[in-house]
C-alpha positions as protocol buffer text, in pm:
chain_id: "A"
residue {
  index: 1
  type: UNK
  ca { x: 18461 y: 8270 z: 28073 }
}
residue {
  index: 2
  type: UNK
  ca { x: 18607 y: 8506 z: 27833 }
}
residue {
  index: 3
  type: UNK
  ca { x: 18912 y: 8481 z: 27601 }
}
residue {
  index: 4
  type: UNK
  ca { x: 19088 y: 8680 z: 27382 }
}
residue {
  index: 5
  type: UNK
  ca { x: 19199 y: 8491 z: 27091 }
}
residue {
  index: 6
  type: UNK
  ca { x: 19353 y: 8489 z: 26750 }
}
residue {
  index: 7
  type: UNK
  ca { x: 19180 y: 8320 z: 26410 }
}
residue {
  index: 8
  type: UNK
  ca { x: 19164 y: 8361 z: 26077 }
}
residue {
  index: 9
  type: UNK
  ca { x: 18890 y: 8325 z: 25808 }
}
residue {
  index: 10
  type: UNK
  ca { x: 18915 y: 8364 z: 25429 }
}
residue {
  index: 11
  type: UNK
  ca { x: 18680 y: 8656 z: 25347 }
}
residue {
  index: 12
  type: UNK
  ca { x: 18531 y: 8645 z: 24987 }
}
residue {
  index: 13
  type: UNK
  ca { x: 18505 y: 9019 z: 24850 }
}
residue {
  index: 14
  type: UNK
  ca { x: 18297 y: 9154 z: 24542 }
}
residue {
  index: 15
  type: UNK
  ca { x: 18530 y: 9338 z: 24272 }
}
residue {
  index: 16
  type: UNK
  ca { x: 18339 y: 9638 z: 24339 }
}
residue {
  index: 17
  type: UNK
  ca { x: 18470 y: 9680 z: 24650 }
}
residue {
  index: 18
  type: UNK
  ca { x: 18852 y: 9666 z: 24529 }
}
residue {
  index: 19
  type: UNK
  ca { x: 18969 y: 10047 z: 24550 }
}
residue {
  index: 20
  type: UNK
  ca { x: 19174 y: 10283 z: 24828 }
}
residue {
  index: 21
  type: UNK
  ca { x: 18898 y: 10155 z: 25114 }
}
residue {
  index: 22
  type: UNK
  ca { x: 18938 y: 9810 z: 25025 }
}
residue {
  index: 23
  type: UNK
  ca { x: 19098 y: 9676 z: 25388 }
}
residue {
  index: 24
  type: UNK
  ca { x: 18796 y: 9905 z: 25513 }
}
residue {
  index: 25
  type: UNK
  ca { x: 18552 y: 9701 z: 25329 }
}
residue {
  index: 26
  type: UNK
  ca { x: 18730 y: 9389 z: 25432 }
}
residue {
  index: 27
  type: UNK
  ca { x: 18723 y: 9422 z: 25801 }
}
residue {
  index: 28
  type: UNK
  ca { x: 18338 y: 9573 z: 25768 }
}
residue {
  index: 29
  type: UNK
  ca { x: 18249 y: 9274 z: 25594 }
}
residue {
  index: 30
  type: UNK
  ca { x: 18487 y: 9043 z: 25881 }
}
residue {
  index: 31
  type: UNK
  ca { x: 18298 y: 9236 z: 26191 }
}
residue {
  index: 32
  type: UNK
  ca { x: 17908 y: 9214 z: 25999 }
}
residue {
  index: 33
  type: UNK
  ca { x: 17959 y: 8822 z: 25950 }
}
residue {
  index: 34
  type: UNK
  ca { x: 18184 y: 8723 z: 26278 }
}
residue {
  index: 35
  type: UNK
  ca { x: 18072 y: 8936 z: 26568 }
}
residue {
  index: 36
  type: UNK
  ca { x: 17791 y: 8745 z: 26758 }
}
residue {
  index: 37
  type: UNK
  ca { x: 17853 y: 8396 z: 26650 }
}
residue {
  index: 38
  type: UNK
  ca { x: 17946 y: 8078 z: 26780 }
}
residue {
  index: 39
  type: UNK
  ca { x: 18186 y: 7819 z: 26680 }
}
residue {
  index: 40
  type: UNK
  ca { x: 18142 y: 7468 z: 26872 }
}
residue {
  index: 41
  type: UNK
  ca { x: 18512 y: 7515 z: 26954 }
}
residue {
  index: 42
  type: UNK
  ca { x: 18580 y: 7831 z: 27052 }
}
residue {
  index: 43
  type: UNK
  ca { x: 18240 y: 7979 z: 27201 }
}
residue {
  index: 44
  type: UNK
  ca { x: 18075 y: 8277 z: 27100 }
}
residue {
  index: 45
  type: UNK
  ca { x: 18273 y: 8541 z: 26928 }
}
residue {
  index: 46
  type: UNK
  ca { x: 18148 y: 8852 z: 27121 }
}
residue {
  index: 47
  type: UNK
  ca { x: 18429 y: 9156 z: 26920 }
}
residue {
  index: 48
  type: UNK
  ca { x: 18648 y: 9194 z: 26730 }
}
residue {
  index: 49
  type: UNK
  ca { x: 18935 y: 9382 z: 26883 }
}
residue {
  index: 50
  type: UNK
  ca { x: 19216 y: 9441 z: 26625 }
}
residue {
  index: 51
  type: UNK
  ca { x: 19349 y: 9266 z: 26250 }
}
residue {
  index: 52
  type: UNK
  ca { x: 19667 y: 9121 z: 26245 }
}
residue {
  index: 53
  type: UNK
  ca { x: 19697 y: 9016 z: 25899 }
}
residue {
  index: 54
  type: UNK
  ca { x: 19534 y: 9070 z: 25574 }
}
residue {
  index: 55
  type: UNK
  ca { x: 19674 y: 8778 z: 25338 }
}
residue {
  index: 56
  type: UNK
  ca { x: 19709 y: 8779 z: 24928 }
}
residue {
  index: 57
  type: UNK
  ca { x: 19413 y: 8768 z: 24760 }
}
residue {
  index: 58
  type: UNK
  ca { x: 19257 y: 8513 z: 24540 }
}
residue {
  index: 59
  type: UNK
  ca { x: 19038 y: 8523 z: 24228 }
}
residue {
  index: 60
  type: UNK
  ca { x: 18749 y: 8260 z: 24206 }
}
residue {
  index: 61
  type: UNK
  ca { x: 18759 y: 8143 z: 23853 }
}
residue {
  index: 62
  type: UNK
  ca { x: 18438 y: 8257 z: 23662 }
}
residue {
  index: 63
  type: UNK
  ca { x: 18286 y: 8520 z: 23913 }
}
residue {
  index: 64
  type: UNK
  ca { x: 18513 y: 8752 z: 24004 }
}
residue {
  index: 65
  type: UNK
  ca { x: 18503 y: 8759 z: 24388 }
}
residue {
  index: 66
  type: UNK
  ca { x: 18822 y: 8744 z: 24560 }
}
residue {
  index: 67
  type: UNK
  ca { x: 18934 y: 8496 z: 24822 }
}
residue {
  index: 68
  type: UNK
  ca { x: 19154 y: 8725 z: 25121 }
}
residue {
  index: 69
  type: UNK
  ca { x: 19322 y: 8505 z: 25426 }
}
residue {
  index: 70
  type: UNK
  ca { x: 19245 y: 8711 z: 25739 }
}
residue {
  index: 71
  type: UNK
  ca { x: 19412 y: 8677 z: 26057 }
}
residue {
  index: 72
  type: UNK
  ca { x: 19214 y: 8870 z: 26315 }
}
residue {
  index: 73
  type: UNK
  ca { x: 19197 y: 8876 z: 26750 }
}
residue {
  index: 74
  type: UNK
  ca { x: 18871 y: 8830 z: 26886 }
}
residue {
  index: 75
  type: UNK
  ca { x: 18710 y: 8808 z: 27235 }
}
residue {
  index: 76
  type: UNK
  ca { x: 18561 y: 8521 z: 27266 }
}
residue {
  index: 77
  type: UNK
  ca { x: 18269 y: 8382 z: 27585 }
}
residue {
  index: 78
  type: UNK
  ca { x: 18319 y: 8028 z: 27621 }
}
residue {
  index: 79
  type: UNK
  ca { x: 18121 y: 7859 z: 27948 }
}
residue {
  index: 80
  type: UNK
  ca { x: 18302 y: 7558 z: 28112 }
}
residue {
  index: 81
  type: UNK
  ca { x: 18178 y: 7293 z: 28342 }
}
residue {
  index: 82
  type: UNK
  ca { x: 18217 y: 7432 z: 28731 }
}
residue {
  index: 83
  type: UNK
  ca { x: 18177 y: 7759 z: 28685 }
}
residue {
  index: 84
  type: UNK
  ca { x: 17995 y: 8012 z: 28839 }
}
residue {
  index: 85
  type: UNK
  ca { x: 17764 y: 8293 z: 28664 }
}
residue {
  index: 86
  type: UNK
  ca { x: 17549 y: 8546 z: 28676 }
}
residue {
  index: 87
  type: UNK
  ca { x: 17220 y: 8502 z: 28451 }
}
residue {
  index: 88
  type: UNK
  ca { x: 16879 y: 8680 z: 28439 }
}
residue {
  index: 89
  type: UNK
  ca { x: 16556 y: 8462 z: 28459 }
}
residue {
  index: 90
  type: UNK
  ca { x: 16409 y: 8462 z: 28136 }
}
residue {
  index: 91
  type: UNK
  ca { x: 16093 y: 8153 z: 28193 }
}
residue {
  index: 92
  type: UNK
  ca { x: 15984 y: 7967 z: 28471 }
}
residue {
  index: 93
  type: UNK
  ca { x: 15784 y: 7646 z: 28435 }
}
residue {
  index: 94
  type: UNK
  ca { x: 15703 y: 7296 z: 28671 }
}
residue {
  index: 95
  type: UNK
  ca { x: 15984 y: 7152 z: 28533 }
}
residue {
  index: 96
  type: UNK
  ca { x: 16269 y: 7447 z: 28643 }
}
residue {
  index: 97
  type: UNK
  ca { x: 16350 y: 7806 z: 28480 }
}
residue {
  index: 98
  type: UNK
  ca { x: 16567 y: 7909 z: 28184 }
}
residue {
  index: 99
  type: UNK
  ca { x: 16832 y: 8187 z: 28238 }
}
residue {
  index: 100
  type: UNK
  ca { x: 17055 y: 8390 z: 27988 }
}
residue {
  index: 101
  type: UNK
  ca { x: 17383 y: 8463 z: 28086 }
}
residue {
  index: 102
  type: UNK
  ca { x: 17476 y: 8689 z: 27756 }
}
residue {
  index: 103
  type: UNK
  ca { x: 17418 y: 8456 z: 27459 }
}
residue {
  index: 104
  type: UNK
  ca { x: 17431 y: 8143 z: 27671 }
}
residue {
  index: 105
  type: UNK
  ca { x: 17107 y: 7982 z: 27757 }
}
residue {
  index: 106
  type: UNK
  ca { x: 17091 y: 7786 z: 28117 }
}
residue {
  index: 107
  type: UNK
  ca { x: 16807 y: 7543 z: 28220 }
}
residue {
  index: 108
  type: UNK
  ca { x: 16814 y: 7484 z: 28577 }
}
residue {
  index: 109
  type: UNK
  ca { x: 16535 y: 7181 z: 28655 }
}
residue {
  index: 110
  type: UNK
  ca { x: 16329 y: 7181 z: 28957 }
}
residue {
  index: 111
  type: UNK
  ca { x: 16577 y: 6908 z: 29104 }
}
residue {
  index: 112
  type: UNK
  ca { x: 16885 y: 7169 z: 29128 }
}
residue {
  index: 113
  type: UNK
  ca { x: 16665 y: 7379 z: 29266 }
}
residue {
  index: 114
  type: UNK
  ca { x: 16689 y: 7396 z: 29663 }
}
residue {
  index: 115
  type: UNK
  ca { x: 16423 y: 7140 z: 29855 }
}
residue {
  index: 116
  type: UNK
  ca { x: 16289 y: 7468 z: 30006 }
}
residue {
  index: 117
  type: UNK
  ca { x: 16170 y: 7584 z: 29747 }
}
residue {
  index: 118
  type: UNK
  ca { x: 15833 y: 7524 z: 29588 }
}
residue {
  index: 119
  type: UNK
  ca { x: 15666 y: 7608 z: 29240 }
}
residue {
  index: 120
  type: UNK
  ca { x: 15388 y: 7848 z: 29233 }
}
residue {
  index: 121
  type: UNK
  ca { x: 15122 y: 7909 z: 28882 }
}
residue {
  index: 122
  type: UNK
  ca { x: 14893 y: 8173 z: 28848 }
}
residue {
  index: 123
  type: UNK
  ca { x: 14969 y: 8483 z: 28673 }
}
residue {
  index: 124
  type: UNK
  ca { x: 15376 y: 8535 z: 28782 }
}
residue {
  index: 125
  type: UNK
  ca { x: 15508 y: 8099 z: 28779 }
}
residue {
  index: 126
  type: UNK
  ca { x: 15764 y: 8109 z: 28998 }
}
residue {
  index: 127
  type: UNK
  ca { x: 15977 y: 7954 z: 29294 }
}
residue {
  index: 128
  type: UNK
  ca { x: 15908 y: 8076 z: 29594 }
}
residue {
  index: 129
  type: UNK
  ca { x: 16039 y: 7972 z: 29925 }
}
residue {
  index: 130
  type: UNK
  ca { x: 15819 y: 7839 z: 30263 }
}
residue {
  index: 131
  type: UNK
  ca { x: 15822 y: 8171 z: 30419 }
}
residue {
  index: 132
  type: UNK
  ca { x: 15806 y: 8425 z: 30131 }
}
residue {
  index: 133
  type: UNK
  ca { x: 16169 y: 8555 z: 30162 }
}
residue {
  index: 134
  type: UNK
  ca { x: 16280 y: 8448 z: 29817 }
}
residue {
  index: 135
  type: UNK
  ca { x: 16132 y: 8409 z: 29475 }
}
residue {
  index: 136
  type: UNK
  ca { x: 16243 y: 8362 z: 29167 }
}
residue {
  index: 137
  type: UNK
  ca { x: 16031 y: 8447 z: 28837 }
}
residue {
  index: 138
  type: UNK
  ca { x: 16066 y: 8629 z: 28548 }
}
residue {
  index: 139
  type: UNK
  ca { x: 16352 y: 8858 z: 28522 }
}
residue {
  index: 140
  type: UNK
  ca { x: 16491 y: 8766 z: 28860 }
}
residue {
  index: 141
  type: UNK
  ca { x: 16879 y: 8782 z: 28857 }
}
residue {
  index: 142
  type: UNK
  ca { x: 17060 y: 8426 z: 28982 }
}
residue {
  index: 143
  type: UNK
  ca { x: 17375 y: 8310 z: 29076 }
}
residue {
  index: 144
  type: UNK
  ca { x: 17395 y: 7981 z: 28915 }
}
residue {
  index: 145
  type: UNK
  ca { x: 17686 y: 7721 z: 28931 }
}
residue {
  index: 146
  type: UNK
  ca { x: 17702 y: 7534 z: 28554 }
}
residue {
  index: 147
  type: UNK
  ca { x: 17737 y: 7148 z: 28537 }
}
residue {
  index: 148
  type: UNK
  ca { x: 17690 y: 7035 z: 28222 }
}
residue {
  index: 149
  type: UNK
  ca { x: 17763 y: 7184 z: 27866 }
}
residue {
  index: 150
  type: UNK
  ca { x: 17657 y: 7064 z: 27545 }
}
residue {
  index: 151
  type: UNK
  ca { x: 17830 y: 7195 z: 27257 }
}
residue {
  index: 152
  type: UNK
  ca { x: 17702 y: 7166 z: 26887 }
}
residue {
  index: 153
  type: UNK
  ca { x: 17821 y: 7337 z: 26600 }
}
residue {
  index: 154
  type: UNK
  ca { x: 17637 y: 7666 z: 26596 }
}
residue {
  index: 155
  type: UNK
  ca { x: 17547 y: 7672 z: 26943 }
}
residue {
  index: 156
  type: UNK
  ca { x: 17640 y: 7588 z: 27333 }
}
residue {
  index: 157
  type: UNK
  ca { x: 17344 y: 7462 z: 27602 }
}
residue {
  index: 158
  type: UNK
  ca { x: 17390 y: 7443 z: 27926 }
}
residue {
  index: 159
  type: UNK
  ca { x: 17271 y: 7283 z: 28272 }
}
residue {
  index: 160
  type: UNK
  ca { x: 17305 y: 7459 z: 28629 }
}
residue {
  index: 161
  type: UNK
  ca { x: 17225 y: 7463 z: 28970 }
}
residue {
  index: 162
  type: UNK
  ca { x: 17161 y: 7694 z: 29264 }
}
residue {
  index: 163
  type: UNK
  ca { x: 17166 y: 7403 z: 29496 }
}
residue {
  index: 164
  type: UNK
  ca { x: 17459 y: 7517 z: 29644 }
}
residue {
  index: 165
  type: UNK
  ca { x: 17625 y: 7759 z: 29921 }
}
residue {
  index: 166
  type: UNK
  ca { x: 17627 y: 8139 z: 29779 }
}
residue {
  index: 167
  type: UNK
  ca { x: 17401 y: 8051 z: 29514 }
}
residue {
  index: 168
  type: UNK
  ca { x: 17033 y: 8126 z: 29427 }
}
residue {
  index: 169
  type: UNK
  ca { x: 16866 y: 8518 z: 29358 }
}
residue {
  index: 170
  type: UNK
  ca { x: 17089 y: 8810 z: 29345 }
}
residue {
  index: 171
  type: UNK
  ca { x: 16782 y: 9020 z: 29281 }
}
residue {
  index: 172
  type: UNK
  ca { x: 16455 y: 9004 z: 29268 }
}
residue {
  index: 173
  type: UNK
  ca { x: 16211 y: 9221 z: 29046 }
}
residue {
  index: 174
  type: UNK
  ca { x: 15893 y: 9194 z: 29211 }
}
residue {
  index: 175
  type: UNK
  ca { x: 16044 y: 9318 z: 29572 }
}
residue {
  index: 176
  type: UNK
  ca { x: 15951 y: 9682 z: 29620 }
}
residue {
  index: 177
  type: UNK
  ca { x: 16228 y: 9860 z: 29759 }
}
């Protein structure tokens, strides 16, 4: 799920950036080291949409760099327990497939993976249903329900399953059309 939030970081800035582009520099420097991260807490911080506040700064004793409190809004992706996403298929094994859902990565095993369905080696490993109908493999999109999240500092993992009513492929890449 996505939220748009407010933080604040304390930016350290080299003295040769002080001049007229200075809040310039700052929020370059705030974008190049924020965007694309994760915090444990918060999720992953996905843009940067506006600065609220640039605070006094502060000189480091001995090496000139200066210490600026700023307070900036951010969207921020942040999965939670019960929901239900959209991921693309990114590796199938025995043991279930691994999806993306933007930065997120989702294992689904093999036992949240409807009875039907059946895993297939050879060249493509996939699922593949009884009949044929459906298979999922490599760059298949899935509707996935999430049911477990483990959050560390730097990063979130989650568990799904499409083991459920209006879940399972979206689309599949080797169908022709």
């Amino acid at each position: 799920m996505f939220f748009h939030i407010v933080l604040e970081r304390n930016m350290q800035l080299h003295p040769r950036h002080f001049g007229r582009d200075l809040r310039d520099k700052l929020v370059a420097k705030l974008m190049k080291d924020v965007e694309g991260t994760c915090s444990g807490r918060h999720g992953f911080v996905v843009a940067i949409t506006g600065i609220e506040s640039v605070g006094k700064g502060l000189i480091r004793d001995g090496t000139g760099f200066v210490t600026f409190p700023v307070k900036y809004q951010c969207v921020v992706f942040r999965p939670f327990k019960g929901e239900i996403s959209e991921a693309v298929v990114t590796m199938v094994n025995k043991m279930g497939f691994f999806a993306e859902a933007g930065p997120v990565q989702i294992f689904v095993s093999n036992h949240l993976i409807p009875d039907d369905m059946e895993f297939q080696s050879g060249d493509i490993p996939n699922y593949t249903t009884s009949d044929g109908s459906v298979k999922i493999q490599k760059d298949s999109e899935v509707r996935l329900k999430i049911i477990g999240t483990r959050v560390d500092a730097t990063e979130i993992f989650c568990i799904g399953t499409i083991k459920d009513d209006f879940l399972g492929v979206i689309s599949d890449p080797g169908a022709t059309s």
